[in-house]
C-alpha positions as CSV (number, residue, x, y, z in Angstrom):
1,X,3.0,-25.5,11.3
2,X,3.5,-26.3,7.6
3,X,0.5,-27.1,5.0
4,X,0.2,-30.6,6.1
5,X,-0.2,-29.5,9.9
6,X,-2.8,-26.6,8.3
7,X,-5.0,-29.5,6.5
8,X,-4.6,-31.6,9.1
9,X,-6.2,-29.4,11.9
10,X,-9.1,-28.1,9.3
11,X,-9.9,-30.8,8.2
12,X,-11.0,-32.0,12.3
13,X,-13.6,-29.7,12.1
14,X,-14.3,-29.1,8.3
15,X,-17.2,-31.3,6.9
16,X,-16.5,-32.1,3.7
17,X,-12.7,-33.8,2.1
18,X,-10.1,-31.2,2.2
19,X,-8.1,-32.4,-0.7
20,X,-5.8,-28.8,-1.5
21,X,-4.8,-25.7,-0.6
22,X,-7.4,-24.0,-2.9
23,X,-9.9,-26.2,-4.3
24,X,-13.5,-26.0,-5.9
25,X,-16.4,-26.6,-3.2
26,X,-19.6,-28.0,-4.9
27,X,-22.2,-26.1,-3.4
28,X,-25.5,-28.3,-4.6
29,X,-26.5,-26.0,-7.0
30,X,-28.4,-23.9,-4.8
31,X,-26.1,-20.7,-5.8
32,X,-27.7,-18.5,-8.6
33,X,-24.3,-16.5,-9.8
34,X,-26.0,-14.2,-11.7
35,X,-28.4,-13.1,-9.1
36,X,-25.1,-12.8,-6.6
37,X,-23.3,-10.5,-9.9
38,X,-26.6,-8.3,-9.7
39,X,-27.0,-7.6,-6.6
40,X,-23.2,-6.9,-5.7
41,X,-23.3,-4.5,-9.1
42,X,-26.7,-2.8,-7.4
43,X,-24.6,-2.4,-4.4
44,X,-21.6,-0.9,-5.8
45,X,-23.7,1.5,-8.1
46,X,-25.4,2.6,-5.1
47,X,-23.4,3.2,-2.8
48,X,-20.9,5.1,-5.6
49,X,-17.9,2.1,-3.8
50,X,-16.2,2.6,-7.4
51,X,-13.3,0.3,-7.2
52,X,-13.2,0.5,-3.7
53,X,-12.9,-2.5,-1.6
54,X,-15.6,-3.1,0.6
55,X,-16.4,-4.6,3.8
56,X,-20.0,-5.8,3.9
57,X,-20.1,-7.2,7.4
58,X,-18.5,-5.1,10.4
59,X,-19.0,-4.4,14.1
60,X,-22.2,-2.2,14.6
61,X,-19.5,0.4,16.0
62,X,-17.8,0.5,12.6
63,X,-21.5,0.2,10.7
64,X,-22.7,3.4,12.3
65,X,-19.5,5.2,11.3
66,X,-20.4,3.7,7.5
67,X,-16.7,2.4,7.3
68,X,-17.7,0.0,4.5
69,X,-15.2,1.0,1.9
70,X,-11.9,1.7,2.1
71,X,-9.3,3.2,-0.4
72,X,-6.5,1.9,1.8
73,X,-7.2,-1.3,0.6
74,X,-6.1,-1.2,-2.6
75,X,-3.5,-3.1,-3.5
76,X,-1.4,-2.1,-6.1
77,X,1.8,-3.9,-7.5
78,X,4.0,-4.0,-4.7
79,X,2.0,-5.1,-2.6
80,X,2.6,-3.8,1.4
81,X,4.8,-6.4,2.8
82,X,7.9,-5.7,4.4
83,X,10.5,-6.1,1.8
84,X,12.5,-9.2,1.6
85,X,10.0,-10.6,4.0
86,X,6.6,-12.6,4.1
87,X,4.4,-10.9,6.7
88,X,0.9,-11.8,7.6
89,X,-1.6,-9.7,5.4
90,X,-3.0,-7.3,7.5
91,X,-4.4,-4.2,5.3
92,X,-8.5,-6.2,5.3
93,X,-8.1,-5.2,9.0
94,X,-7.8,-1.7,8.4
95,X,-11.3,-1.0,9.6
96,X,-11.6,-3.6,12.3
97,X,-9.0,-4.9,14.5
98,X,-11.3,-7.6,16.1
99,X,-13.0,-9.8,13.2
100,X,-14.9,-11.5,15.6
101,X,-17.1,-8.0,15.9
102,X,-18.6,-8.1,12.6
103,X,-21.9,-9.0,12.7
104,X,-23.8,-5.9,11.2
105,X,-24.3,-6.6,7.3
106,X,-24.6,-3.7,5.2
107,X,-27.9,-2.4,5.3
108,X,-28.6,-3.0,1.4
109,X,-27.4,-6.6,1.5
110,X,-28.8,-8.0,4.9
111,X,-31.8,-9.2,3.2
112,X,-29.9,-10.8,-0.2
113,X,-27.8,-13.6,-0.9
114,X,-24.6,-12.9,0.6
115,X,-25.7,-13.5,4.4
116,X,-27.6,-16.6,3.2
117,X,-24.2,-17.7,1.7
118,X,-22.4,-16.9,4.6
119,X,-24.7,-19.3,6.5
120,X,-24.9,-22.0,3.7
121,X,-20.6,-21.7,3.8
122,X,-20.8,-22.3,7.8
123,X,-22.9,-25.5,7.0
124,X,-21.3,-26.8,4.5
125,X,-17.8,-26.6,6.2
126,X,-18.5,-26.2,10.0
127,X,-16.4,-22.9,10.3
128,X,-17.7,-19.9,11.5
129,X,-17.7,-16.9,9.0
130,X,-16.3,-13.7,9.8
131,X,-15.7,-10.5,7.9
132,X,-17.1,-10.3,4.1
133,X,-15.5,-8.4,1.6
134,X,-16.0,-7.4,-2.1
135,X,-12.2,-7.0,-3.3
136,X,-10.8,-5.7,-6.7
137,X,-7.5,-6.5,-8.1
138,X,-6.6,-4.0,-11.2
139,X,-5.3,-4.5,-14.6
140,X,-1.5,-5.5,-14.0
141,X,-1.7,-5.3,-10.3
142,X,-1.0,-8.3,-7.5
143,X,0.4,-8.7,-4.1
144,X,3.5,-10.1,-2.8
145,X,3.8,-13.2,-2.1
146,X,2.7,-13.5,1.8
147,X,0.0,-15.5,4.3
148,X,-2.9,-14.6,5.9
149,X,-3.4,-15.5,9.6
150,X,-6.9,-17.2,9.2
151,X,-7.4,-20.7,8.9
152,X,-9.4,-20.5,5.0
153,X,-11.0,-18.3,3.0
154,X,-14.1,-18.7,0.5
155,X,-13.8,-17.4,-2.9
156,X,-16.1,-16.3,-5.1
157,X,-15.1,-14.8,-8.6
158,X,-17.7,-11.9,-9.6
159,X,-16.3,-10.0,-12.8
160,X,-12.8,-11.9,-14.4
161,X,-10.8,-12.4,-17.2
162,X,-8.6,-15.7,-18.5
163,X,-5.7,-14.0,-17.4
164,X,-6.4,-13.3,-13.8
165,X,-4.6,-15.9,-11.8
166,X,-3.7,-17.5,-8.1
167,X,-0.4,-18.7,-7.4
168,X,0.4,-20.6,-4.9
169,X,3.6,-23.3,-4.1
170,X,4.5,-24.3,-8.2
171,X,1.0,-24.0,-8.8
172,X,-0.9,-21.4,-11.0
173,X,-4.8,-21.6,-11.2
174,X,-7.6,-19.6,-12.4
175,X,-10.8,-19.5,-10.5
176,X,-13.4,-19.3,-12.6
177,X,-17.1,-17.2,-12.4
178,X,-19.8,-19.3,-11.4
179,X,-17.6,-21.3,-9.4
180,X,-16.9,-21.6,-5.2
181,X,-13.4,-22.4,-3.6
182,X,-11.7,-22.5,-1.0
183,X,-8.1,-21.3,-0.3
184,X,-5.8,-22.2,2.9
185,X,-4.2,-19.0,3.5
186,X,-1.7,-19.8,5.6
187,X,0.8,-21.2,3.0
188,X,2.7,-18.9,0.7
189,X,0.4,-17.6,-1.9
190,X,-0.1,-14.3,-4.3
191,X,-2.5,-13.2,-6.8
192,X,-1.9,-11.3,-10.2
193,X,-4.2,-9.9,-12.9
194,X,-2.2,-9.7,-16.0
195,X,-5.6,-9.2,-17.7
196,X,-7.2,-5.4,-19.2
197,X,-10.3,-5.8,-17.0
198,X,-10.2,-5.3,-13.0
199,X,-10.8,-8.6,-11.4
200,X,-13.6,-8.6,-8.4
201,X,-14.3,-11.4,-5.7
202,X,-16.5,-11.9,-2.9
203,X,-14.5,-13.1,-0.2
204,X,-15.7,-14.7,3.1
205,X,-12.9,-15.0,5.6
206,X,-13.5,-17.7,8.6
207,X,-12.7,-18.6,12.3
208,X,-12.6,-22.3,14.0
209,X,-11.6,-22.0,18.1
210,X,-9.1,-20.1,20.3
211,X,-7.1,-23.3,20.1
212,X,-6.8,-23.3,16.5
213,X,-6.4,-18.9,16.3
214,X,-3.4,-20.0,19.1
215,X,-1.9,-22.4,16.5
216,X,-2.1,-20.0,13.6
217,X,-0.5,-17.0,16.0
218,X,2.5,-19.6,17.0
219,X,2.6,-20.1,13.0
220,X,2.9,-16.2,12.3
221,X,5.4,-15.7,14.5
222,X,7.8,-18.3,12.7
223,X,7.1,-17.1,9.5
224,X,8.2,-13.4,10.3
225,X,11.3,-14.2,7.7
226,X,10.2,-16.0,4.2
227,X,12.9,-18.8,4.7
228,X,10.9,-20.8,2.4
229,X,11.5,-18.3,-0.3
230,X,15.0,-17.2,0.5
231,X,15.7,-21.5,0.3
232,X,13.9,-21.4,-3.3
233,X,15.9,-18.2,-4.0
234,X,19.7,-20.0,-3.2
235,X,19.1,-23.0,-5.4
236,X,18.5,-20.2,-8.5
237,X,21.8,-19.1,-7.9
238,X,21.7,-16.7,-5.0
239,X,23.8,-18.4,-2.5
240,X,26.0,-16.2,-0.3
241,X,28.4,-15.8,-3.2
242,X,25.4,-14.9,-5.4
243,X,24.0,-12.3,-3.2
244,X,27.4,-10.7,-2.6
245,X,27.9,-10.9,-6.7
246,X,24.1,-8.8,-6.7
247,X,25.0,-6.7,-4.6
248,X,28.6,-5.1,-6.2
249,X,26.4,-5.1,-9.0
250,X,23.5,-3.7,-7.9
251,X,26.1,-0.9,-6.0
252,X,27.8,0.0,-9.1
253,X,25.0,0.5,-11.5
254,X,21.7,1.1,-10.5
255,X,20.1,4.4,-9.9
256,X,20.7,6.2,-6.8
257,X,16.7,6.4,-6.2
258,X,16.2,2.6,-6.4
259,X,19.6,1.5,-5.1
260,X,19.2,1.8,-1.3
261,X,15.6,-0.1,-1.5
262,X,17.2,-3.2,-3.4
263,X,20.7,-3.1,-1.0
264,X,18.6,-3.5,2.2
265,X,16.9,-6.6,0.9
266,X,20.1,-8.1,-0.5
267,X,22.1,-7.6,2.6
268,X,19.0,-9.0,4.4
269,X,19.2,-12.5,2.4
270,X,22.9,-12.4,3.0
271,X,22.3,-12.2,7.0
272,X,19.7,-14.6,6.7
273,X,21.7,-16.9,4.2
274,X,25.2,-16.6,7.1
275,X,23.0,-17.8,9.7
């Protein structure tokens, strides 16, 4: 499956024109940001969350155990993939293994905006809505580049700064507060906040049909290796010659605590650049 293939099969069930991988979704105007801003800051204040990521939807299993927030979540600037490697994002699942399970909204939230969100989002693009999360992204803190095995996620900025960013292909956008988007998540894509401030979103991940989770499991599996990556890595100069050149280098004059790290991913581009 490639991005084509992804846009292609969302688009047969999504209801308005899919036009990019992330892009702005009007929403009629019947979203009051400032209301959502409050209530999420109520929330967090609270609950004492800090800078926690939380889930806000969750199976009534996980509710009654009051697993909304998580510290594992946090993401700091090496992200968690496997190194040398583009693996599917797995550390929102920490909590729940079966997104299909979360039903049970956080009891100060079930009457607010959010879930009526969550069921505007469902109308407006005819995909059901799954687990709900409020996620921060620290001063000079990102992920690896890497995909997420669900079809698209909704977006919604809460507290950010002009130099919070989304990068995905070439591309390098900032979603702004007060706006809705949408981001296919199977592509290749990262996110960096080179800003002073923490960056928060509301995130509302989504689920189409066994058929289409089927495709999207067929897709993970051939993406277990970034060979999109390693391709845009060879034409900068890190052919096999290249990475053989890194690597004497790398052998010869790098600290002994960092050195091993760095040699396993350079001899894994070279096995995957002899192939």
């Amino acid at each position: 499956m490639n991005k084509k293939d992804l846009t292609s099969i969302c688009q047969q069930y999504c209801k308005y024109t899919i036009t990019d991988q992330v892009q702005e979704i009007p929403i009629d105007g019947q979203l009051d940001f400032n209301s959502l801003r409050d209530e999420i800051f109520n929330l967090i204040n609270k609950e004492k969350f800090g800078v926690n990521s939380v889930s806000l939807r969750l199976s009534e299993e996980q509710a009654l155990l009051g697993n909304w927030a998580d510290p594992k979540e946090h993401v700091n600037l090496h992200g968690r993939n496997i190194p040398g490697t583009v693996v599917v994002h797995k550390e929102w699942q920490t909590n729940e293994s079966d997104v299909h399970q979360c039903t049970t909204w956080h009891p100060r939230i079930k009457d607010g905006l959010i879930p009526k969100i969550a069921s505007r989002l469902e109308e407006i693009s005819g995909f059901t809505v799954t687990k709900v999360r409020l996620v921060w992204l620290q001063p000079g803190s990102g992920y690896k580049i890497h995909f997420d095995s669900e079809p698209m996620r909704f977006h919604i900025p809460i507290v950010t700064n002009d130099f919070s960013y989304l990068l995905y292909g070439q591309t390098m956008l900032h979603m702004d507060y007060g706006k809705l988007y949408h981001l296919l998540t199977t592509d290749a894509h990262t996110a960096f906040n080179f800003g002073e401030l923490p960056r928060l979103h509301l995130i509302f991940s989504t689920y189409i049909n066994e058929e289409v989770e089927q495709e999207l499991n067929v897709f993970e599996e051939s993406m277990k290796y970034d060979t999109v990556r390693l391709g845009l890595e060879k034409i900068n100069g890190l052919d096999q010659k290249g990475l053989y050149f890194l690597y004497k280098v790398v052998e010869q004059s790098m600290n002994e605590e960092d050195k091993p790290h760095l040699l396993t991913i350079i001899k894994n581009f070279v096995e995957k650049a002899t192939e």
